[in-house]
C-alpha positions as CSV (number, residue, x, y, z in Angstrom):
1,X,11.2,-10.0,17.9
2,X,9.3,-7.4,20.2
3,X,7.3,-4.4,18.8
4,X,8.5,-1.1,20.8
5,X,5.8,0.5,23.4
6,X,5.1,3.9,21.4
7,X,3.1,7.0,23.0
8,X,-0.3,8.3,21.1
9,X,0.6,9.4,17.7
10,X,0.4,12.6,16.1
11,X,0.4,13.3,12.5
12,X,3.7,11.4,11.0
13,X,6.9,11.9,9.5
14,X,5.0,13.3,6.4
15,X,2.0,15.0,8.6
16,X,-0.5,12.2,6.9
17,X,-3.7,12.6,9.6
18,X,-4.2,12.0,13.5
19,X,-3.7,8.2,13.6
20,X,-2.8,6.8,16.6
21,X,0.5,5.1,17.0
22,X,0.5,1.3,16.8
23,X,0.8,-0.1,20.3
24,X,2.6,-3.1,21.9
25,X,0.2,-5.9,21.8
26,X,-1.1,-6.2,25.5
27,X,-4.9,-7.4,25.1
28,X,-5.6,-10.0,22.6
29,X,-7.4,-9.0,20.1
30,X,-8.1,-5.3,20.3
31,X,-7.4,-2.4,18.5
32,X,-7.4,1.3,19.1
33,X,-9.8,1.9,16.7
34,X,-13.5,1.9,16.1
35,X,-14.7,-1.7,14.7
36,X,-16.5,-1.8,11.1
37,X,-19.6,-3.8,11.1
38,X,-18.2,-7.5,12.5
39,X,-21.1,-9.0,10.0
40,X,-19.3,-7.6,7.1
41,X,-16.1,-9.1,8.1
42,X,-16.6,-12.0,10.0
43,X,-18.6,-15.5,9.3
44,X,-18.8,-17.7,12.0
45,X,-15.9,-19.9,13.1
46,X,-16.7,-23.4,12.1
47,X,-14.8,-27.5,12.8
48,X,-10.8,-27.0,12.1
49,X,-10.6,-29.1,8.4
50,X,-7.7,-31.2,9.5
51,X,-7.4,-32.6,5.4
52,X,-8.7,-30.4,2.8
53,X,-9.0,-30.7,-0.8
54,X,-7.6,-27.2,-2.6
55,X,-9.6,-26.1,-5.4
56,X,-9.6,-22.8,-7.4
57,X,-12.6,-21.1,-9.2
58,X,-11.6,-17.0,-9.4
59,X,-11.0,-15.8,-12.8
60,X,-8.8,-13.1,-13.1
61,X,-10.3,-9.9,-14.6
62,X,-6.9,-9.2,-15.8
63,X,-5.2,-12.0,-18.0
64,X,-6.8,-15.1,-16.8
65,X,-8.9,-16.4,-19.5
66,X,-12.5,-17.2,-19.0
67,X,-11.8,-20.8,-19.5
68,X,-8.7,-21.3,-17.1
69,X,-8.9,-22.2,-13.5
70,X,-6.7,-20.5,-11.0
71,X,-4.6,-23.9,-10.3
72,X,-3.9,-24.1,-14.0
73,X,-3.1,-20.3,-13.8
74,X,-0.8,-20.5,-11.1
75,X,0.6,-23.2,-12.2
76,X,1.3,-22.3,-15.8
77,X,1.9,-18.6,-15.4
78,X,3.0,-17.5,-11.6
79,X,6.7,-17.8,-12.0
80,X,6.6,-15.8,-15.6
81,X,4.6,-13.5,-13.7
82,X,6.4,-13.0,-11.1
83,X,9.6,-12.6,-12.7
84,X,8.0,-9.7,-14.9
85,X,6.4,-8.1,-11.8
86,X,9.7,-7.8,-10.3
87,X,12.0,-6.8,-13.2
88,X,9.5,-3.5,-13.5
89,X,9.2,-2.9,-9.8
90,X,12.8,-3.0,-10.1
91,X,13.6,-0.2,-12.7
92,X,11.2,1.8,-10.9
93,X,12.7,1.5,-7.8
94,X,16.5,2.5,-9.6
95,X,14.7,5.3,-11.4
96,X,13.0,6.5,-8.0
97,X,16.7,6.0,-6.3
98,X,18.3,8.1,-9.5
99,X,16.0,10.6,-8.8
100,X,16.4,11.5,-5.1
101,X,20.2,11.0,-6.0
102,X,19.9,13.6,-8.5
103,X,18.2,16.6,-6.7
104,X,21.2,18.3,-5.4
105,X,21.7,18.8,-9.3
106,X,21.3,22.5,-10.8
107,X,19.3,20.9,-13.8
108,X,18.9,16.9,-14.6
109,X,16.8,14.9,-17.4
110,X,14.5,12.4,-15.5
111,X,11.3,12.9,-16.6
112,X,11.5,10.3,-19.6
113,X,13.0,7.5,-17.0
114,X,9.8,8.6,-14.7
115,X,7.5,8.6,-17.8
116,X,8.8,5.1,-18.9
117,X,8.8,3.4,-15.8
118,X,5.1,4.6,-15.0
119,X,4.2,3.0,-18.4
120,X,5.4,-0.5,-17.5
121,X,3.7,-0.4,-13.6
122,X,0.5,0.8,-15.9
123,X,0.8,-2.1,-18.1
124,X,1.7,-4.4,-14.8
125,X,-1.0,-3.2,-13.2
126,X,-3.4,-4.4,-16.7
127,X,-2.0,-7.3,-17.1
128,X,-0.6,-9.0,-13.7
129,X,-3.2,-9.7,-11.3
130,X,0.2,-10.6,-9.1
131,X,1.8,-7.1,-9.3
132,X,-0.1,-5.4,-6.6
133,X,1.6,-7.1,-3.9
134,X,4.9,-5.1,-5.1
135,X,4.2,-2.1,-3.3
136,X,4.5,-4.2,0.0
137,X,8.4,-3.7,-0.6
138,X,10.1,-1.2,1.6
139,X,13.7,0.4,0.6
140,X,15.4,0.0,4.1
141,X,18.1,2.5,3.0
142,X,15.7,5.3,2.1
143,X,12.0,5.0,2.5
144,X,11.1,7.0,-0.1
145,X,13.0,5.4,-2.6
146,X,10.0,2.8,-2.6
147,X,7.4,5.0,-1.0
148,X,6.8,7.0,-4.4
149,X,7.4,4.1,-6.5
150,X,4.2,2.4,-4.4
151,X,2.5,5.4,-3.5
152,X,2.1,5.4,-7.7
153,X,1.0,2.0,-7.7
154,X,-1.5,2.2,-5.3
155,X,-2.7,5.6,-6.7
156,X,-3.2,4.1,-10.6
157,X,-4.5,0.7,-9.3
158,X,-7.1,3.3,-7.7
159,X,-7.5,5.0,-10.9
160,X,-8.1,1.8,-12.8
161,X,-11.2,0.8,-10.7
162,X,-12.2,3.6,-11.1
163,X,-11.8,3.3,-15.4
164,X,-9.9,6.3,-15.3
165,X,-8.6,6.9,-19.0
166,X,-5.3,5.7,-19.6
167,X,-3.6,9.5,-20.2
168,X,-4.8,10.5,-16.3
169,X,-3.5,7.5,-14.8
170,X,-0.1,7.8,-16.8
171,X,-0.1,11.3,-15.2
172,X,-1.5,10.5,-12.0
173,X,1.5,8.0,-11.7
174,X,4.0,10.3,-12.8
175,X,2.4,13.0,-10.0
176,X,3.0,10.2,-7.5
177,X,6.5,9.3,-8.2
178,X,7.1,12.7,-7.7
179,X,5.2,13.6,-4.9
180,X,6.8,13.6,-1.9
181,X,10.4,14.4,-3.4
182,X,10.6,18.1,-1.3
183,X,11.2,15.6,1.7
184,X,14.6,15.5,0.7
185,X,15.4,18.7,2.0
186,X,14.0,17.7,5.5
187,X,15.7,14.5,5.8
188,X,17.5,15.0,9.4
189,X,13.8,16.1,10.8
190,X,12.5,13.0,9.0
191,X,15.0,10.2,10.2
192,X,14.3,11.1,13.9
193,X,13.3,7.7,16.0
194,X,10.6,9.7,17.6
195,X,7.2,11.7,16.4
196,X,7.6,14.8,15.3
197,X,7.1,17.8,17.2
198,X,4.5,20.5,16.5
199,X,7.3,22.8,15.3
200,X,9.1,20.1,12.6
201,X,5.1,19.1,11.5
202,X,4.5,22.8,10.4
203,X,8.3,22.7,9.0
204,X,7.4,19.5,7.0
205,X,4.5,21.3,5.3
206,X,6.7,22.9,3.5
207,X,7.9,20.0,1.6
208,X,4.6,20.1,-1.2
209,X,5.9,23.0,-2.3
210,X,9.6,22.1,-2.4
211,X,8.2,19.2,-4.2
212,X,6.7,21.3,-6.9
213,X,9.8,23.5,-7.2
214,X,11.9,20.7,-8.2
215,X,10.1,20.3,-10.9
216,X,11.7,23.4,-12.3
217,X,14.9,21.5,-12.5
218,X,13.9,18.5,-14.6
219,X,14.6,20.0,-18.3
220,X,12.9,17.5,-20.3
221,X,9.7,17.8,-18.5
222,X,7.5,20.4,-20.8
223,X,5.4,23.3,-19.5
224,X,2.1,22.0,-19.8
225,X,2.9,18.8,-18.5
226,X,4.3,20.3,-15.6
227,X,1.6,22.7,-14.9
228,X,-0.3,19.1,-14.7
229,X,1.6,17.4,-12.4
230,X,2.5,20.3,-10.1
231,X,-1.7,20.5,-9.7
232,X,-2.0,17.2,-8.5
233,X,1.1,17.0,-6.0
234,X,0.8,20.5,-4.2
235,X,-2.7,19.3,-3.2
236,X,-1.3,15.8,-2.1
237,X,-1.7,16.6,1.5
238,X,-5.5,18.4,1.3
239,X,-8.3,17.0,2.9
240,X,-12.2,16.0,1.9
241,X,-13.0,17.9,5.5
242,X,-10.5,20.9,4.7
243,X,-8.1,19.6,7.5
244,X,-5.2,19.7,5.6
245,X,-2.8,22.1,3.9
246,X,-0.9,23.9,2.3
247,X,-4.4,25.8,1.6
248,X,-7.1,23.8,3.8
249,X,-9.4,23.7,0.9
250,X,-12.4,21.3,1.0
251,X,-15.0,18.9,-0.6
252,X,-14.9,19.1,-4.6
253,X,-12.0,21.9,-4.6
254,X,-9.4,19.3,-4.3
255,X,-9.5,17.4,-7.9
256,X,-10.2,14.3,-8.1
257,X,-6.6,13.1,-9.4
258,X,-5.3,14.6,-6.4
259,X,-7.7,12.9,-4.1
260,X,-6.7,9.9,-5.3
261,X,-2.8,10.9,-4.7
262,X,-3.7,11.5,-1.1
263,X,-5.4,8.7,-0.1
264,X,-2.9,6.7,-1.9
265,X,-0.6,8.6,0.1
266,X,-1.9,7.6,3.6
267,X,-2.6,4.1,2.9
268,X,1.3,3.5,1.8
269,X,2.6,5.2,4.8
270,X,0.2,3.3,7.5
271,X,0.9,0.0,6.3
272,X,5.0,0.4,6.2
273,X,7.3,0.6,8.8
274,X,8.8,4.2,9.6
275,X,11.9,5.2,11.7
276,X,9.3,5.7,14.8
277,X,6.7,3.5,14.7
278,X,5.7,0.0,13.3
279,X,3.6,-1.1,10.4
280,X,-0.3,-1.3,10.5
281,X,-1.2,-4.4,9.1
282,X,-2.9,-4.0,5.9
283,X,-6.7,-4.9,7.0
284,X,-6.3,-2.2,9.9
285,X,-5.6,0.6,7.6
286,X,-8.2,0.1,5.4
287,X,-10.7,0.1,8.6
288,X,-9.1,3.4,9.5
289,X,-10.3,4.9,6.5
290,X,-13.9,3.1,7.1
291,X,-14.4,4.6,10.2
292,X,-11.7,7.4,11.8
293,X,-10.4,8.8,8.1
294,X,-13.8,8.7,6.1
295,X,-14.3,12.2,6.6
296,X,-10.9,13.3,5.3
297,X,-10.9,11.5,2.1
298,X,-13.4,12.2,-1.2
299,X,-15.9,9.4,-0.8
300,X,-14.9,8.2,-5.1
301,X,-11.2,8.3,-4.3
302,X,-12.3,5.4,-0.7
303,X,-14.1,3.8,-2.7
304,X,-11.5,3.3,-5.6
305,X,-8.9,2.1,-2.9
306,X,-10.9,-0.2,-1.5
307,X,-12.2,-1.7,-4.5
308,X,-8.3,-1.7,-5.9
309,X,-7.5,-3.0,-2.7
310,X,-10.3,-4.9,-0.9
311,X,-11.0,-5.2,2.9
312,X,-7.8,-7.5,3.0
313,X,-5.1,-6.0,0.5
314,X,-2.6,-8.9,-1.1
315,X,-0.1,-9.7,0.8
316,X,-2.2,-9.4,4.0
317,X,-1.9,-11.5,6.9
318,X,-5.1,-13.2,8.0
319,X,-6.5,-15.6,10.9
320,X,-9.1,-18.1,9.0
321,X,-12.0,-20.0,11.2
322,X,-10.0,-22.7,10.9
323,X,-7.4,-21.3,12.9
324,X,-5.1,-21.3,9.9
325,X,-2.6,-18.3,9.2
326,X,-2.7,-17.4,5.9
327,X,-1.4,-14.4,3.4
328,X,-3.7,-12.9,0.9
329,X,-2.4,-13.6,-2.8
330,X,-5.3,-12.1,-4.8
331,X,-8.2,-9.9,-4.2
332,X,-11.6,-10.9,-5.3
333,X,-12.6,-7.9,-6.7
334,X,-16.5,-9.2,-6.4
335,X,-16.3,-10.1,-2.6
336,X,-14.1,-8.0,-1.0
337,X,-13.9,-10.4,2.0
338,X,-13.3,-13.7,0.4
339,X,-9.7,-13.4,-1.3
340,X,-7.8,-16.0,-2.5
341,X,-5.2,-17.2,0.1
342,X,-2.5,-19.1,0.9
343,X,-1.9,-21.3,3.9
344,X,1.2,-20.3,5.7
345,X,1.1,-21.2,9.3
346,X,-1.2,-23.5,11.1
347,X,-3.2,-23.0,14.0
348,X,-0.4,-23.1,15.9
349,X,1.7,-20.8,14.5
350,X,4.2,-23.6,12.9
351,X,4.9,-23.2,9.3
352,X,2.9,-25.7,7.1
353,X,2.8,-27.0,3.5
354,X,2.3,-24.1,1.5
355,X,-1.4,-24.4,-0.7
356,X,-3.7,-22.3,-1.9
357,X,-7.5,-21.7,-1.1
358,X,-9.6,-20.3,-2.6
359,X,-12.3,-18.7,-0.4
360,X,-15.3,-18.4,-2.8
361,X,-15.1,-22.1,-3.0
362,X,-14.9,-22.4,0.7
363,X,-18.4,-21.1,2.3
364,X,-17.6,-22.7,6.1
365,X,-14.3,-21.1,5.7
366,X,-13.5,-17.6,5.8
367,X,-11.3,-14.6,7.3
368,X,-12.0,-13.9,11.1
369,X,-9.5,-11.0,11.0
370,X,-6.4,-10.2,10.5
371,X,-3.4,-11.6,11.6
372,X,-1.5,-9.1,14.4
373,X,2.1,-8.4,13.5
374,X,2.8,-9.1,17.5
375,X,0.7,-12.1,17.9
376,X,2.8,-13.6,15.2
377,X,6.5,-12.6,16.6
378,X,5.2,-13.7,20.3
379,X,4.3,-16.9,18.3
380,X,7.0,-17.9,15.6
381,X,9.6,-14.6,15.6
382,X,12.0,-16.6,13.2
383,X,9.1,-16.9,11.0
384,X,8.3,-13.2,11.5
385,X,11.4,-12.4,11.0
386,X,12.0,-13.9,7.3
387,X,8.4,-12.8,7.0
388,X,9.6,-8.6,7.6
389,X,13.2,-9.4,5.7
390,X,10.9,-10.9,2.8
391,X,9.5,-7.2,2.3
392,X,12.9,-5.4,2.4
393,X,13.6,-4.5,-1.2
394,X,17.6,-4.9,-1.4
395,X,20.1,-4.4,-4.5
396,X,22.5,-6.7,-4.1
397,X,23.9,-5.5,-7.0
């Protein structure tokens, strides 16, 4: 599989921020961005471990009891996990489907699906250190089908670091399932192969607003709650530096829920595939917003996204000092650069037995940096290949 040679980017299909467009992979190793401190990334490379005994210390700060070691945890609780994890993200995707489906409507009741299906990702999100990794998922057949479902994820995983009160996250969620729904009426401008012009950017600024009016046509969505929610999404697209719109307001105008929304926002669109451009891989957006994006965001709303997050977000692809491949299971929400891993491809690029590491109980090994989409479909494309497949979310009904 070959990544597509793309010109410099300008804002994208949603008029995010100035990001430049990912690039075929010419140069090993280099990236059109500035580099974060390579001492709070990097440890030095050490002796490949040819045999390695896998042991497991994190504690969840979720469900894992104080007493039960990650292997046991895995072990014991992973599949029931999972299965929850992906019954929820489920609904929510069929409710976010329903909902797109439904806007041609004069009037339609949605607002109790959207309501109920925000409930469960908040209780997911409290209880299943392993549902994070969900809003990795793309909907090949409309993007936004799974773009609001994990735009709200993100957002109230944010929110939760942050110990946001469970009523705001509940409605921050709800804001973000929402958000981006006036997109719908620009849906030929949006399915273009190509980055937008200047003239279909300042077009697609007008979808906050046709966001909010839709509103209007859910009837069992009450006044005040609405007032709420249309507060939060037509300021989705402001800016910490007042460089964005629909009003270019700045600093501590925006509210904080909103803040939250946006940044949310940006971070769900860089590190998924679009009609135009490739994926960033997850570790690359969160430097942009450490270096080219700081300015743009409020400085509670980074740091809830990259304590939510950390510096390698699950389901990351990494490059250890062993020369490993590995994806990122859990974060470590007390070192943000030692997550807990597991072993996919060896240093070779050929898949491997499958194991876990923990990297807290590892000091010679740790994350180098991340793994580049294009290095690894040079390397192994079938693997990348059932690697990108993996991620689309399908109904086979």
């Amino acid at each position: 599989m070959k990544f597509s040679k793309f010109q410099k980017s300008q804002d994208d299909e949603e008029n995010k921020s100035d990001i430049p467009v990912k690039k075929e992979k010419t140069e090993e190793k280099k990236i059109d961005i500035k580099q974060t401190d390579p001492d709070s990334i990097k440890s030095p490379t050490v002796t490949k471990s040819e045999e390695r005994d896998v042991k497991f210390s994190i504690k969840s700060e979720k469900t894992i009891a104080d007493s039960l070691s990650l292997s046991d945890f895995i072990k014991n609780n992973m599949e029931r996990l999972e299965m929850s994890a992906k019954e929820t993200y489920g609904k929510a995707i069929e409710t976010s489907k329903e909902l797109m489906n439904s806007l041609y409507l004069p009037y339609f009741e949605k607002y109790y699906q959207i309501d109920y299906a925000v409930s469960k990702i908040y209780t997911q999100l409290k209880d299943n250190p392993f549902f994070i990794r969900y809003a990795s998922f793309i909907t090949p057949a409309n993007y936004l089908y799974s773009h609001n479902v994990n735009t709200a994820i993100i957002a109230m995983d944010c929110a939760l670091a942050l110990n946001y009160p469970k009523e705001k996250t509940i409605d921050l969620g709800c804001a973000a399932f929402l958000h981006d729904i006036g997109i719908n009426d620009f849906l030929d401008i949006i399915k273009q192969e190509r980055p937008l012009t200047a003239q279909e950017k300042e077009i697609i600024r007008e979808h906050s607003q046709r966001s909010v009016e839709y509103l209007d046509k859910i009837t069992d969505l009450e006044y005040e709650k609405k007032q709420i929610l249309s507060s939060i999404i037509i300021q989705t697209h402001e800016r910490y530096d007042g460089s964005g719109y629909p009003y270019a307001i700045k600093g501590e105008e925006q509210s904080e829920l909103s803040s939250i929304l946006s940044i949310a926002d940006v971070y769900e669109s860089l590190s998924h595939k679009r009609n135009w451009r490739e994926a960033y891989e997850s570790p690359t957006a969160m430097k942009f917003f450490l270096n080219d994006l700081k300015n743009q965001f409020n400085p509670k709303a980074l740091k809830g996204l990259i304590s939510s997050q950390g510096m390698y977000p699950p389901e990351s692809l990494v490059k250890l000092s062993t020369g490993e491949i590995a994806c990122v299971i859990l974060a470590n929400k007390k070192n943000l650069t030692r997550p807990v891993v597991e072993i996919i491809l060896d240093g070779d690029f050929v898949q491997t037995n499958k194991h876990y590491l923990d990297l807290t109980e590892y000091p010679l090994t740790a994350i180098e940096e991340e793994a580049l989409f294009g290095e690894i479909a040079d390397r192994n494309p079938s693997f990348y290949s059932s690697w990108e497949m993996k991620h689309f979310w399908i109904d086979w009904g």
